[in-house]
Structure formats: C-alpha cells, structure tokens
N, C-alpha and C positions, 0 to 999 in steps of 0.2 A: 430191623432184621440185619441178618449178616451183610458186611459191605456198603452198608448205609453210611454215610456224610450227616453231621448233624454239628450245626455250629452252636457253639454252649459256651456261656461266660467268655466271648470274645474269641475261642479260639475252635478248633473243628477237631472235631471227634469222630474217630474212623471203629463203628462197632463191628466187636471180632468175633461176636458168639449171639448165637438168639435161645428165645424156649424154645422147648419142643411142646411143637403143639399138636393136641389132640385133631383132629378129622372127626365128626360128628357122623355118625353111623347110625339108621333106627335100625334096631335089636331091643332083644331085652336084657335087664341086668338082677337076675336071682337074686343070687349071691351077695351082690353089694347092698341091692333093696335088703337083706334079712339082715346085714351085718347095722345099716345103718336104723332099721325099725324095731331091734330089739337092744339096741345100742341107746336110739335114742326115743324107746316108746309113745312118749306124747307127742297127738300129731301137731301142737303147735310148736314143742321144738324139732319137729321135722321141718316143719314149713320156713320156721328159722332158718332151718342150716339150707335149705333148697335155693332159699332164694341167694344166701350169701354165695352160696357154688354159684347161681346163676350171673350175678353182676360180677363176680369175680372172672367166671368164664368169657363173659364179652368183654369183659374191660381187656382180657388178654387179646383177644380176636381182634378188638379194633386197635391196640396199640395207644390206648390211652389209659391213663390212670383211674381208679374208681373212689371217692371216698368213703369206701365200706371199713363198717366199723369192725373193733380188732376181735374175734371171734373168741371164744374162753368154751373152752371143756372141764370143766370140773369132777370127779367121778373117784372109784376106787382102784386100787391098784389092779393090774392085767384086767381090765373091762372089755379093751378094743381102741381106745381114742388114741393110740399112737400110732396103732394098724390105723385105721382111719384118717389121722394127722399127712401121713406116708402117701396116702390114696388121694388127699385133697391136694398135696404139694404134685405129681405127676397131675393131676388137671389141672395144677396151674401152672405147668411148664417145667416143673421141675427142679428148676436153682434155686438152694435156700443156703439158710446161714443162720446161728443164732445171735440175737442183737443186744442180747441184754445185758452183757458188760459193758456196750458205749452206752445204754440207757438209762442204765439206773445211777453210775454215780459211783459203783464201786470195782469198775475195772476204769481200762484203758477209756480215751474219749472219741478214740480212731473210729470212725463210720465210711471210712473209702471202701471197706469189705464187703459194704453190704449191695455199694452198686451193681452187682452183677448178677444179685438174684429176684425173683419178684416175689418167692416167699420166705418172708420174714418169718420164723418157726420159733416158738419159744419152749422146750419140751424136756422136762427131765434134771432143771436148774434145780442149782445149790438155792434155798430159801435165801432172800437179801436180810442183810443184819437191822435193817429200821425200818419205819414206816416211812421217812423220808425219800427212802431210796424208791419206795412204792408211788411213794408222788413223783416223784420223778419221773421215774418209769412212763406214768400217766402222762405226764406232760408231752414225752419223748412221743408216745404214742400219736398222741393230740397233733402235735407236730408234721408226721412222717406222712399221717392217715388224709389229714385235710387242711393240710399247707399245701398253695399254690407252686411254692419251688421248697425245693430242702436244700442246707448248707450241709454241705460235706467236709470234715476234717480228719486231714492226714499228715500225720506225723511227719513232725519238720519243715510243713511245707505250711504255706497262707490257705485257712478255709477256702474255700469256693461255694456260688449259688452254681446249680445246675437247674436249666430250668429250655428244653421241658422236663420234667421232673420226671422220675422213676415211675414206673408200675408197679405198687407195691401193697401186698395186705402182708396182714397179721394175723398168726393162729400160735393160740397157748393151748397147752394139756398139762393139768396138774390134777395132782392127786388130794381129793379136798379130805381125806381123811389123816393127813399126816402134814409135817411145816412146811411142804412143798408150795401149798397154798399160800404164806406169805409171797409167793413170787410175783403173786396177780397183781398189775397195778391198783392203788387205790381208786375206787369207784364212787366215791361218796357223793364230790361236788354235784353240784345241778350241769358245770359244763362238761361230765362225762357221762350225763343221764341218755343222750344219741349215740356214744362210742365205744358201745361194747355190749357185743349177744353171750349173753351167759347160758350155758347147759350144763344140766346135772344128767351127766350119764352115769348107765347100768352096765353091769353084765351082756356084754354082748352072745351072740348065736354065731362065733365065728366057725368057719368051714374047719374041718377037721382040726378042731381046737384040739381033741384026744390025743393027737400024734405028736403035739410038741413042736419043737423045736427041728425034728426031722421030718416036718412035711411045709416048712417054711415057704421054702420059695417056691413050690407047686401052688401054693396057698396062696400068696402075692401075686401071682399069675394069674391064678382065677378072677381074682379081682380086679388088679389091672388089664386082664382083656374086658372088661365089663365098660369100659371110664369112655371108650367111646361111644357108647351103648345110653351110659349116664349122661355122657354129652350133649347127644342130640335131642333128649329125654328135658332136659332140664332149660333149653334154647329153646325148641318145638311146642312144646307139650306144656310144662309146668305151669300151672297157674297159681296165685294164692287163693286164699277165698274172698267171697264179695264184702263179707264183713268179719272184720277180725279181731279174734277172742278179747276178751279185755287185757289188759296188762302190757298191751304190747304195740307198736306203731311202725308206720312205714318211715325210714331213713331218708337222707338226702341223696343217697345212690341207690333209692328202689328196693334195697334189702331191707327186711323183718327185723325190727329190732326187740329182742326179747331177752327175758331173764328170768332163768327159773327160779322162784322164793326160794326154793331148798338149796339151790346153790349160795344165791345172795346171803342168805343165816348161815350157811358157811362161812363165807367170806367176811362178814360182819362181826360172828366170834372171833375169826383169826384180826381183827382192825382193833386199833388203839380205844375205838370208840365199844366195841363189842368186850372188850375187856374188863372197861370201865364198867359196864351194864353191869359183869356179873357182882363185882363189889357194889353193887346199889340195892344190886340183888338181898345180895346178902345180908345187906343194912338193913333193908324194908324189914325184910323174915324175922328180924330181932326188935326193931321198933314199931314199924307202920302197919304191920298184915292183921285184919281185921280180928283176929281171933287173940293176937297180943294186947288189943285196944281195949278189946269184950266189946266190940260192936260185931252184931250178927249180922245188921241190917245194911245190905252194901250201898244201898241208896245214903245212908248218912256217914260213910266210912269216909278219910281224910287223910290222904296222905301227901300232902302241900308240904314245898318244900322253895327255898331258893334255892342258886345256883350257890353261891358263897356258903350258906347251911350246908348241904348235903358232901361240899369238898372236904369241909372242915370235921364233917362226923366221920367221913372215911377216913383221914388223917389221925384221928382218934382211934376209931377201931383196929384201922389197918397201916399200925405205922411206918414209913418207908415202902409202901407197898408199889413197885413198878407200875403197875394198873392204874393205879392212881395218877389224872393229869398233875402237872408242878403249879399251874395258873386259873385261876376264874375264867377267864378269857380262854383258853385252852377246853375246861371241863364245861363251859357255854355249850362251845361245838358239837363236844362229843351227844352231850345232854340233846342238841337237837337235833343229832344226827340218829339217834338211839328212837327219839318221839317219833319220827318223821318213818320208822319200821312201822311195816302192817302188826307186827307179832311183838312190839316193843310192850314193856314193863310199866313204860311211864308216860303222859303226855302232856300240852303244853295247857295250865291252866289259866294263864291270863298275866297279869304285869301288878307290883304292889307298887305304892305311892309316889316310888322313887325311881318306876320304871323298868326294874329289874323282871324278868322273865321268873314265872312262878311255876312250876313242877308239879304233878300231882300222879301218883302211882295210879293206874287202872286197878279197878276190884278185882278184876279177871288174872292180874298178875299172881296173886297166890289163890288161886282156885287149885283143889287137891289139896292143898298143906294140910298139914294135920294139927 
C-alpha cells in the first residue's frame, strides 16, 4: 500500500500509489449477471471465469500474488468482452498496461512499465508476424504468471530481480474471427496445458446496447456500481460444483481451468499446425478418401502414411506452399499436434520397422464427401 518500505534487490523501495480496491458489499448485481450469462452462456465457462475473478480477487486483498492462469476471450466483433475486459480490470484494482511488445519479441524489451499495474490487459493488438513471436509470447506468460520473482529490464540500466514479485494476472480479448487471433500465445505444448482458460464468447445482452455510443458512460456506471455487489458475491457465496464437467481441472491457484473446443478449433486453424492440417486435408480428398479407393467399407479403408511420405506428396502438390513445414522434424510435430485434436483428420497408427511414427487418416475425416 501507499507509503509502504519494502527492501528489493538490496535496496528500499518507497511505494507511491496502490489499487483501488473494491469494499465487498452484499446486494445484487442484474446487470452484470445478464451481461456476463448471455456473454458467456455455458455455465461451465461461467464457472470458469467466476473462479478466476475469485483468486484474482483475494490475491488482491491479501497482497500476494496468485498464479492464475492467463485468461483468453475469444469471440466476435462488439460481443461485450472489452466491456467486460474494462469491468474485470476495476475488480482488479484498476492499473493496467499492455505488455505485449516487451513479450513477444517484436517491440521494445523494456518491462519497468509494467510494475505499476496488476493488470496485465492484452486487447485490440496488431496480429504478431510469426508463430515464433507466439511462442514467445507463451513463454513471457509462463514467466510473469508462475515465476517466484520476475527480472525487470529497463532501458540503459542493469535488469534487476524483484522479488517479492508483483501481483499480476493476464487477460486477452481477441476476435477469433478475424488475424487478431494470431496474437494468442501458442498453446500447444503439454507445459501450457495448466496456463490458460479459454472462452468462446457470444453476443452479449448489454444494457441499452440500442443507444450507442451516447448512453456510454450511464452504461459503465450501471455496471461498475454492480463490482461491489459482484465482490462480495464471488468471496461469500460462490462455489464450484462438487464434480466437475469433463474437460476441465482445478489450477494450482484454485481457479477452473478450462477451454472451450470451439475456441481451441479456432485457435488451431490460425497455428502453423492447423494450416498444415488443411493441406493434408486436401491431399487425402485426392488420394486417400474412401470413395477415391472404391472402398465402401470403412472398416478396411487405409490411409497410412509416414511423416517423410505425406511432406513429400504436399511438396509435390503444393509447391512452395507456406503451410507446408521446411523439415520432417518440424511436420513430426505439427502431425502430432493435429492427432492429439479431439476433431483431428488423422491419428497416430503405430511405428514401421525403422521406428518412424505411422499416420493413418480417420474414416470419419471425409464423411459428407461426395
């Protein structure tokens, strides 16, 4: 808090500004219930987002950090999730900053900006130019979210560790229908399978959405008197349920970790590995799809494949084609990253003589074809 003494990296740190924190009030909150249940329909990504407001709330109240994973909106353009983005950063105190030029790789590498806020907001980015930058990104995440202390670098001057370390989460909104969605970091690995709640929002039921842009701030009003309302609500009251839906786990910080498929099939078209899918796609529908075979019978249909074969036929078909990995090693990954989708085209059918990973299209991939 304000006026606080705190000795860091050897020397004392005199803090000049705090959050503003919410007072937890019971009431009720309308408005914000309808903006976020028809925002976020299924109640298991309600329950999602409840709990991460919940650890996010007390990590603030007690003045310790949470390691809650980075939160992702995904959805259509004007749905609500920046009106909501807006409404989460005031319950969390309020100070933010966006961090994604020191994290991904393609701005500056300055990160002293961001000590001042606890949310870290990511909303509205230029799409980064590679896939690299997205792992990056991940990594930066991985870093800030659930590192014991973070290094801070500012310009001109020797990093430093800070340690006790900030209070800090992470919230994205992008729009998954458009390249805004490359900004998401990469999700693929296994060690980002705990660090990050995905949502596919809707259409929200925002309060005098009719009125535009001229009933704005009455509109933010409404809902920010609600946040103390929501506060006490989600501290007091909230519970998850006693057993919870498939697909989804409890975190190291108490919060729901969840991910909507519709978003992740989002997210996986816009990956180097979702790309790839569709040129194999493609291939199949030309060589492998059972009715190009004249096999009817999908029980003896066949479509086996190496990793080294199916680069080499796409390099054939589709010469110079971007989509296309440059290495075996490279379209490995993608290939088991593509198997490893519940809705994937292909899966892993076993190992040939020499040990190589063998391929085999699902029958179900060209069901409908004609």
């Amino acid at each position: 808090k304000t006026g606080t003494w705190l000795e860091c990296s050897g020397s004392e740190w005199l803090v000049t500004s705090s959050p503003k924190y919410i007072e937890p009030v019971a009431g009720e909150w309308p408005n914000l219930r309808r903006l976020i249940e028809t925002l976020l329909p299924e109640d298991i990504a309600q329950d999602a987002l409840y709990s991460w407001c919940k650890t996010q709330y007390l990590a603030l109240q007690r003045g310790r950090h949470s390691p809650c994973p980075i939160l992702i909106f995904a959805g259509d353009a004007d749905d609500g999730k920046t009106l909501l983005l807006s409404l989460l950063t005031d319950l969390r105190g309020g100070r933010f900053t966006n961090p994604i030029g020191a994290w991904s790789g393609e701005g500056p590498a300055w990160s002293d900006h961001l000590l001042g806020c606890e949310c870290l907001n990511i909303d509205d980015s230029v799409p980064l130019k590679n896939y690299q930058s997205r792992q990056n990104l991940a990594t930066k995440v991985k870093e800030v979210i659930f590192a014991g202390s973070v290094t801070i670098d500012k310009r001109n001057n020797t990093s430093f560790t800070i340690e006790p370390r900030p209070l800090w989460s992470v919230v994205m909104a992008v729009n998954a229908n458009s390249d805004s969605i490359k900004t998401v970091p990469a999700l693929d690995g296994a060690d980002m399978a705990d660090k990050a709640v995905v949502l596919r929002t809707h259409r929200a039921d925002i309060l005098d959405r009719d009125k535009g842009d001229s009933a704005a701030e009455a509109r933010y009003k409404a809902y920010a008197d609600e946040l103390a309302a929501f506060a006490y609500w989600l501290a007091k009251e909230f519970r998850l349920p006693a057993e919870l839906p498939e697909g989804c786990f409890l975190g190291r910080s108490g919060a729901l970790v969840y991910r909507d498929p519709l978003a992740m099939t989002d997210l996986h078209r816009a990956s180097p590995a979702g790309t790839f899918e569709e040129v194999i796609l493609q291939i199949g529908r030309a060589t492998y799809s059972p009715t190009n075979l004249e096999r009817n019978d999908k029980e003896d249909f066949r479509g086996e494949f190496s990793t080294a074969f199916v680069l080499s036929h796409c390099r054939i078909f589709y010469e110079r084609d971007r989509r296309i990995p440059e290495s075996a090693i490279t379209a490995g990954i993608y290939l088991g990253q593509i198997a490893n989708r519940p809705d994937s085209c292909i899966e892993e059918k076993g190992k040939d003589r020499n040990g190589s990973k063998i391929w085999r299209f699902r029958p179900e991939a060209f069901e409908g074809e004609p």
